[in-house]
LUMDREN-495773 format. One record per residue: x, y, z of N, C-alpha, C, O, CB in turn. Coordinates in nm, 2 decimals, decimal comma. Glycine has a CB too. Layout:
<atoms>
<atom n_x="X" n_y="Y" n_z="Z" ca_x="X" ca_y="Y" ca_z="Z" c_x="X" c_y="Y" c_z="Z" o_x="X" o_y="Y" o_z="Z" cb_x="X" cb_y="Y" cb_z="Z"/>
...
</atoms>
This chain:
<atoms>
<atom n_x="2,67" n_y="-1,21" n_z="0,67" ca_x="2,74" ca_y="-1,10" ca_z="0,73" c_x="2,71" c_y="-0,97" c_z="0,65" o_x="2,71" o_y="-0,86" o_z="0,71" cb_x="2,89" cb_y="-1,13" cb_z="0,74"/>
<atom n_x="2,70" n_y="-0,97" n_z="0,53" ca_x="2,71" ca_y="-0,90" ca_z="0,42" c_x="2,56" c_y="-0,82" c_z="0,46" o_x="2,55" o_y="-0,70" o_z="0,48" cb_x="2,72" cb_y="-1,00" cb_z="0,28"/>
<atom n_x="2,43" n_y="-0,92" n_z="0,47" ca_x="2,30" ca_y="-0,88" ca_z="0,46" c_x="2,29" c_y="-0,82" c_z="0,59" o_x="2,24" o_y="-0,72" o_z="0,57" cb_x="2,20" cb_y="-1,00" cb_z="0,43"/>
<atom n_x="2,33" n_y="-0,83" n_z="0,76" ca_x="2,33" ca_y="-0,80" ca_z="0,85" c_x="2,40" c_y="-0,62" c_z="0,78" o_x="2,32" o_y="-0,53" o_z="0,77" cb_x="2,40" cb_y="-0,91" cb_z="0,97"/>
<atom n_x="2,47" n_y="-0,60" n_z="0,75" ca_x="2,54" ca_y="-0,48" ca_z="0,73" c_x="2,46" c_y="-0,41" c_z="0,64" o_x="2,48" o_y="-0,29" o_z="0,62" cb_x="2,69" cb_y="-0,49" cb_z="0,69"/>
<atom n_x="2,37" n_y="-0,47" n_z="0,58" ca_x="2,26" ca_y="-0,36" ca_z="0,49" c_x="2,20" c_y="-0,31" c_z="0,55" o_x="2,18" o_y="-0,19" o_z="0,56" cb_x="2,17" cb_y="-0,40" cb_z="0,41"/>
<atom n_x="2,12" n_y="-0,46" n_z="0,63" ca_x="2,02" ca_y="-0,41" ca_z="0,69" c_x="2,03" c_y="-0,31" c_z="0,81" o_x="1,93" o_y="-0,24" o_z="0,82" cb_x="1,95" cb_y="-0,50" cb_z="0,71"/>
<atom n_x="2,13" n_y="-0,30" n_z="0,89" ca_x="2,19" ca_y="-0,20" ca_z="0,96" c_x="2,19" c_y="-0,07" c_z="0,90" o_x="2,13" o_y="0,02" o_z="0,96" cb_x="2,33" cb_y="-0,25" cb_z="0,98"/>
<atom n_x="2,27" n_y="-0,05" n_z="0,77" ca_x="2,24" ca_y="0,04" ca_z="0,64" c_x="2,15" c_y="0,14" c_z="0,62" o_x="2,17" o_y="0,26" o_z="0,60" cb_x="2,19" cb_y="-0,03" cb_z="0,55"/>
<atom n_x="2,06" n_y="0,05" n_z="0,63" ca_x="1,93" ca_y="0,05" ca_z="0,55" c_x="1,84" c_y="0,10" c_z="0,66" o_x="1,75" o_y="0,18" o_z="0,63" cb_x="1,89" cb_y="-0,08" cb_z="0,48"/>
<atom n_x="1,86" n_y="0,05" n_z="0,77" ca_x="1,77" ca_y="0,07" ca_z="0,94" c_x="1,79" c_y="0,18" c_z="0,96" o_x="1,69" o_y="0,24" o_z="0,98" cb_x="1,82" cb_y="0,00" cb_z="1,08"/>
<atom n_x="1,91" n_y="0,28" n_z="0,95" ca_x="1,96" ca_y="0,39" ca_z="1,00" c_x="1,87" c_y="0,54" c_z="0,91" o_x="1,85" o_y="0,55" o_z="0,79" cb_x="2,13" cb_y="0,38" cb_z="0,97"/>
<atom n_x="1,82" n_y="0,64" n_z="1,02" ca_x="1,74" ca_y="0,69" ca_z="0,91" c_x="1,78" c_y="0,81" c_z="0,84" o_x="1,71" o_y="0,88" o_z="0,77" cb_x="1,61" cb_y="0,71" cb_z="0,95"/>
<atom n_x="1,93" n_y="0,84" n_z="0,87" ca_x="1,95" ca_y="0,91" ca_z="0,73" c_x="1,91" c_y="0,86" c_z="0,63" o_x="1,83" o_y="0,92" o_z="0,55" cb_x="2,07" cb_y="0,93" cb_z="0,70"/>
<atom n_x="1,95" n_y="0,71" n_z="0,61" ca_x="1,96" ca_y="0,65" ca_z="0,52" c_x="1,81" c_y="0,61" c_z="0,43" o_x="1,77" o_y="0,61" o_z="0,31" cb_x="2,05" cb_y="0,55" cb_z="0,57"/>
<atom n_x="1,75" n_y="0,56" n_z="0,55" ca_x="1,58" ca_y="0,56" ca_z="0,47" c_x="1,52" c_y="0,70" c_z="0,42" o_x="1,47" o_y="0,71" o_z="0,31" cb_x="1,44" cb_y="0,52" cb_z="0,60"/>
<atom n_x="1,56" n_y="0,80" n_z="0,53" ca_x="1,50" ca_y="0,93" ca_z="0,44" c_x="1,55" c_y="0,95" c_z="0,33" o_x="1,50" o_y="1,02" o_z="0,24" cb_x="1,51" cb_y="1,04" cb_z="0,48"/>
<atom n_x="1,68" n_y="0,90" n_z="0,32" ca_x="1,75" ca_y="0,97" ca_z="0,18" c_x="1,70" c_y="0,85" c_z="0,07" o_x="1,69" o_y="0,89" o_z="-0,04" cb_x="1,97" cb_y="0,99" cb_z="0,18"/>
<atom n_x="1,66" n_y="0,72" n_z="0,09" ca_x="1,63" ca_y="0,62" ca_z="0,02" c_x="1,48" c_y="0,66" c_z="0,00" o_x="1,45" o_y="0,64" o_z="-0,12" cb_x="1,66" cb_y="0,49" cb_z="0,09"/>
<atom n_x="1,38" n_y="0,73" n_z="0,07" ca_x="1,26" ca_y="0,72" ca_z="0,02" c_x="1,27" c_y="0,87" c_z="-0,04" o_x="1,19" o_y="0,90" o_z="-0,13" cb_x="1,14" cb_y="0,69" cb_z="0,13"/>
<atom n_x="1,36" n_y="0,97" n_z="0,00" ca_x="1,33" ca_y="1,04" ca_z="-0,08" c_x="1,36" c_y="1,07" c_z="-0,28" o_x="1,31" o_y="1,13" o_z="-0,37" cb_x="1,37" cb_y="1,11" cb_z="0,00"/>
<atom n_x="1,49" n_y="0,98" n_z="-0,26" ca_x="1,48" ca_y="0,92" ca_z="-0,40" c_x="1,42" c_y="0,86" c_z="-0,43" o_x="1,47" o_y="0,81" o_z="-0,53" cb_x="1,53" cb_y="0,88" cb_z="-0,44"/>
<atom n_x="1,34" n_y="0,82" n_z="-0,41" ca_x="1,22" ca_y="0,72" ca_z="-0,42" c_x="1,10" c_y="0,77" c_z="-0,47" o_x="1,02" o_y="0,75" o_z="-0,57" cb_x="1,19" cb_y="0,67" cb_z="-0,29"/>
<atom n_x="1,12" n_y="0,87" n_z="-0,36" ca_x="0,99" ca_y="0,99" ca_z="-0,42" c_x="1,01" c_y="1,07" c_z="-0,51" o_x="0,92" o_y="1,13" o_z="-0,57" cb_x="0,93" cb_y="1,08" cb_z="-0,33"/>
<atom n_x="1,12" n_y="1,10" n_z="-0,52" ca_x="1,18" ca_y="1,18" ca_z="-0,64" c_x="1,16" c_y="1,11" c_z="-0,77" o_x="1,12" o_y="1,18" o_z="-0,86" cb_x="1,33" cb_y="1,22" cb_z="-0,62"/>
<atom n_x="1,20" n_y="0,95" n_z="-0,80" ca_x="1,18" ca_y="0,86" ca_z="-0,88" c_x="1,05" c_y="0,88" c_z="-0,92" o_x="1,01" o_y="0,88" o_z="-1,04" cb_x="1,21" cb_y="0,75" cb_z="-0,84"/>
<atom n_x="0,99" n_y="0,88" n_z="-0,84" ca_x="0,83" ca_y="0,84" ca_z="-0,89" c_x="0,75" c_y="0,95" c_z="-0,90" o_x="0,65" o_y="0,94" o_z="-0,97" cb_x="0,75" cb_y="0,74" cb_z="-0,78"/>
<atom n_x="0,77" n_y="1,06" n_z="-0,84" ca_x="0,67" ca_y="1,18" ca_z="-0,90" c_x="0,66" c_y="1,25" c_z="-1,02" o_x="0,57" o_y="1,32" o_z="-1,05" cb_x="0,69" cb_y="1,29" cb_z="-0,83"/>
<atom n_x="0,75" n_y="1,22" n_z="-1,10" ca_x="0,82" ca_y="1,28" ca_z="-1,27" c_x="0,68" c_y="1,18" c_z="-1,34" o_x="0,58" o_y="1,24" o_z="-1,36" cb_x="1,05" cb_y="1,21" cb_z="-1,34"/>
<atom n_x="0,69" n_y="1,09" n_z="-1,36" ca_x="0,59" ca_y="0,99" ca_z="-1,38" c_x="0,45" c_y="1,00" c_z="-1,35" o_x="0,36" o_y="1,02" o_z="-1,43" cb_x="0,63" cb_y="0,90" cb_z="-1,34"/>
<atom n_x="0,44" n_y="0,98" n_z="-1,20" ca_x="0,32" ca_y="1,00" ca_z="-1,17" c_x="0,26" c_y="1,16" c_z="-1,18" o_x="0,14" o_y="1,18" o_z="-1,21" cb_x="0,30" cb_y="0,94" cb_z="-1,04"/>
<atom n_x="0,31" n_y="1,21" n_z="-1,15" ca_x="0,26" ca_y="1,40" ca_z="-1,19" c_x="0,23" c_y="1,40" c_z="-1,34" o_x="0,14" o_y="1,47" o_z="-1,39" cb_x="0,42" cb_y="1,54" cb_z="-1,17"/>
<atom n_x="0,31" n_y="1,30" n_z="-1,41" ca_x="0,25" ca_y="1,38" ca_z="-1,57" c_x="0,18" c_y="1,31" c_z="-1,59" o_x="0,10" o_y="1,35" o_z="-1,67" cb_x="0,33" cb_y="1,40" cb_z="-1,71"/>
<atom n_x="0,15" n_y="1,16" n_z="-1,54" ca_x="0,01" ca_y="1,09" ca_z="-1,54" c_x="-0,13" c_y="1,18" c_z="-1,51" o_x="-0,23" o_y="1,22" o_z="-1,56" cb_x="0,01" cb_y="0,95" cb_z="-1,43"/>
<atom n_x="-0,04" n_y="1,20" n_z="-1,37" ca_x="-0,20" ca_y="1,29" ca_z="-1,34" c_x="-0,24" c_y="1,41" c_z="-1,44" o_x="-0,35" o_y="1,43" o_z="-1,48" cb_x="-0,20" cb_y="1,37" cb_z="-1,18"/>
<atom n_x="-0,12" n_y="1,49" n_z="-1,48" ca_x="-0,16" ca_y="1,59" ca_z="-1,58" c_x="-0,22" c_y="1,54" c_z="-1,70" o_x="-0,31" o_y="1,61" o_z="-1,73" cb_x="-0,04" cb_y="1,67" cb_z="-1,62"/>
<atom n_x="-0,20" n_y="1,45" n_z="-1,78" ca_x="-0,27" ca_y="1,39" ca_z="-1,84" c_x="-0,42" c_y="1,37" c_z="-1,87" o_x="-0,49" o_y="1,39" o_z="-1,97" cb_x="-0,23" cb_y="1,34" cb_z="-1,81"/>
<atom n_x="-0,44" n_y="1,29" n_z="-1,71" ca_x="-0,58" ca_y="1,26" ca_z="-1,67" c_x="-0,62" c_y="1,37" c_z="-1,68" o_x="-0,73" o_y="1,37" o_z="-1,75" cb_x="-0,61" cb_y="1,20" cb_z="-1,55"/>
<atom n_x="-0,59" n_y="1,47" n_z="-1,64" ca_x="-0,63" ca_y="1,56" ca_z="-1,57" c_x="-0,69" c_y="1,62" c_z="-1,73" o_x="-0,80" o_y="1,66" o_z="-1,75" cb_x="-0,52" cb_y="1,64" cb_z="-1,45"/>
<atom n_x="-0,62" n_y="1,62" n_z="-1,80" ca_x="-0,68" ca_y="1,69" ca_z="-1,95" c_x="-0,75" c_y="1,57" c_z="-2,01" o_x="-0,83" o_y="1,61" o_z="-2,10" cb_x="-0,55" cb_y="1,76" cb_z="-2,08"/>
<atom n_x="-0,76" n_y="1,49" n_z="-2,00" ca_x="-0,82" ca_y="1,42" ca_z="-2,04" c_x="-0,95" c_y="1,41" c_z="-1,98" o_x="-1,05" o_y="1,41" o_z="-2,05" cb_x="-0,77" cb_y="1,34" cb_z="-2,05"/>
<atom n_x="-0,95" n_y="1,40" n_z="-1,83" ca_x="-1,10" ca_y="1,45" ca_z="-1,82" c_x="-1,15" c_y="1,59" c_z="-1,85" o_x="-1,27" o_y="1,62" o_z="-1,84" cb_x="-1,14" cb_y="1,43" cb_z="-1,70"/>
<atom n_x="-1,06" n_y="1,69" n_z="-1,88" ca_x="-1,14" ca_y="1,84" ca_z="-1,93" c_x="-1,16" c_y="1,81" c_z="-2,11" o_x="-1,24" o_y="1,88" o_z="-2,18" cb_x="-1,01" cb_y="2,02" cb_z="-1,90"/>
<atom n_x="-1,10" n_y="1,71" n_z="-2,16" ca_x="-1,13" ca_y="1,67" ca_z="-2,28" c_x="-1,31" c_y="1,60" c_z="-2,28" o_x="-1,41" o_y="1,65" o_z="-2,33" cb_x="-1,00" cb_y="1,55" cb_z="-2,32"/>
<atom n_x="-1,30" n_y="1,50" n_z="-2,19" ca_x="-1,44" ca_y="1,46" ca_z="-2,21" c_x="-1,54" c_y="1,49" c_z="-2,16" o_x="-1,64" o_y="1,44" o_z="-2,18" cb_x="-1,45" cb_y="1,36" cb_z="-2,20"/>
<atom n_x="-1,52" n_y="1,65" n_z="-2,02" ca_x="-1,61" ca_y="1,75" ca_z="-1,97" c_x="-1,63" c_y="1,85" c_z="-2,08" o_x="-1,71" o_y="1,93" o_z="-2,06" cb_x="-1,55" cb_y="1,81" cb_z="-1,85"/>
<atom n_x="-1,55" n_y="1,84" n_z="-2,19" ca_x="-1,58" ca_y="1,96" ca_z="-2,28" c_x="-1,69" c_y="1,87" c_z="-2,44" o_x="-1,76" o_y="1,90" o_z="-2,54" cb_x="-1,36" cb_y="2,05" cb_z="-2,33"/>
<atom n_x="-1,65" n_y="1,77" n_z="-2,39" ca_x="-1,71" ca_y="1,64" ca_z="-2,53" c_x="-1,89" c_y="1,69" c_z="-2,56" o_x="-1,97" o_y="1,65" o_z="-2,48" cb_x="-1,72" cb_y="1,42" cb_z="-2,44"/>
<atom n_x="-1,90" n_y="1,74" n_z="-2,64" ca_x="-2,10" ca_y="1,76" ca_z="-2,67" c_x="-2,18" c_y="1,69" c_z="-2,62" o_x="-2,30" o_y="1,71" o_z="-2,64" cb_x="-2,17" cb_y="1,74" cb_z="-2,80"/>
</atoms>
């Protein structure tokens, strides 16, 4: 009964948009400074003699 009322929850799409958008909010902090990273790190080894 419990799991039917999630998934009901969870179906509704306020609720997914607000779930993926924390979601995406979760995960861009991370993945953005990865990429910034990379991102100097390959001007590190574009700049390498």
């Amino acid at each position: 009964m419990v799991f039917s009322s999630v998934v009901s929850f969870v179906r509704s799409p306020a609720t997914a948009l607000a779930l993926s958008l924390v979601l995406g909010a979760s995960l861009y902090g991370p993945v953005a400074r990865a990429f910034d990273e990379g991102q100097s790190g390959l001007h590190l080894l574009a700049s390498w003699p």
